[in-house]
N, C-alpha and C positions, 0 to 999 in steps of 0.2 A: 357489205363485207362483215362476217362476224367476228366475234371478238378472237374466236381460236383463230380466222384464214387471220387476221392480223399481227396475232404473237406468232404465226408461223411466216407472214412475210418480215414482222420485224427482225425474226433470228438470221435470214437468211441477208436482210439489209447489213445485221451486223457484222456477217461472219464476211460479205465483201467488202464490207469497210476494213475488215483486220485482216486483208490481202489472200482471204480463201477467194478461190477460182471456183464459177460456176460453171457445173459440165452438162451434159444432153442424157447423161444416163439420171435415170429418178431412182426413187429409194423404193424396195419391196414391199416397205412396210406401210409406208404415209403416200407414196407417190410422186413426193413433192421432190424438185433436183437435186441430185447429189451436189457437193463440194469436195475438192480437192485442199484439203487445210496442212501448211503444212507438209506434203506429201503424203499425207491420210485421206482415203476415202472416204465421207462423212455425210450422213444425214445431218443436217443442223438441226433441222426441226428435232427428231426423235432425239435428237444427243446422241448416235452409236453409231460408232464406224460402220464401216460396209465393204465386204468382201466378195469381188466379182469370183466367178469358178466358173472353171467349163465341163468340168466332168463330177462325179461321185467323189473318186479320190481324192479331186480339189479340195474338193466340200473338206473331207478330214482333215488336210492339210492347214487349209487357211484356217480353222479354228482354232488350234492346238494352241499360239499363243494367248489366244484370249482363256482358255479353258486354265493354260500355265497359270497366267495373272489372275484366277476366281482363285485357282488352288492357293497360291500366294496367302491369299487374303485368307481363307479357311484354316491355312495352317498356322499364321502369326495368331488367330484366334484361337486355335486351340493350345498356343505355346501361354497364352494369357490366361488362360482359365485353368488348363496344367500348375503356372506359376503361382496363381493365386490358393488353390488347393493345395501347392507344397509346402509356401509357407502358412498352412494353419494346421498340415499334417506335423500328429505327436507320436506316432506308431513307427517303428523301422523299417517292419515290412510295406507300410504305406508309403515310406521316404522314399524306401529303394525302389516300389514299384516306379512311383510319380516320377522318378529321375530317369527308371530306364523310359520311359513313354516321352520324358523331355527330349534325351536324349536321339530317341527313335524320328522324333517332331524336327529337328534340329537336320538330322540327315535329311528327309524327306525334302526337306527348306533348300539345303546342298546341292541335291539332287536336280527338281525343278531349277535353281538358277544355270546349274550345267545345262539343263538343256536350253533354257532358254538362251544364253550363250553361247550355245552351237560347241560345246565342249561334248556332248553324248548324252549317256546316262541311263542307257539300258543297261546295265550291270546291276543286279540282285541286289 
């Protein structure tokens, strides 16, 4: 056995020790069994969930939260890099722009957790 089939059977020893359920379907990507962790679909080896689909428009559907949660992440980054260039901006017209783009960053922040909250959030 090599060292990778071994850190890939250790994760999955681990993950049934911590009460993940091993199932009959494998992972896309590695081949190795899925896990039930949780109630999440899981590769343990790759680390990343897994979403079954049956159709095309599945496929869109089941992504969208995870796409939500990268946006998440892209947008608190740009709220930091906004913040840090406001306070070194000494210009008015730089102040007010940086603030309306904080501000723009901030709805968009609004927006995404509506929908991920099943509130909406197709409105302009």
């Amino acid at each position: 056995m090599t060292a990778e089939e071994k850190e890939s059977m250790r994760k999955m020893v681990d993950a049934l020790k911590g009460g993940a359920r091993m199932l009959s379907d494998v992972c896309p990507v590695c081949g190795n069994p899925l896990f039930d962790v949780e109630g999440e679909l899981r590769c343990v080896v790759c680390g990343k969930p897994v979403v079954k689909v049956r159709d095309e428009d599945s496929v869109e559907r089941a992504i969208l939260p995870y796409l939500l949660r990268r946006l998440d992440v892209v947008l608190v980054n740009k709220l930091e890099e906004l913040s840090i260039r406001l306070s070194k901006a000494m210009e008015t017209d730089e102040i007010y722009s940086l603030c309306r783009a904080i501000d723009y960053v901030l709805t968009l922040i609004q927006k995404n957790d509506a929908i991920k909250s099943g509130e909406g959030g197709s409105k302009n």
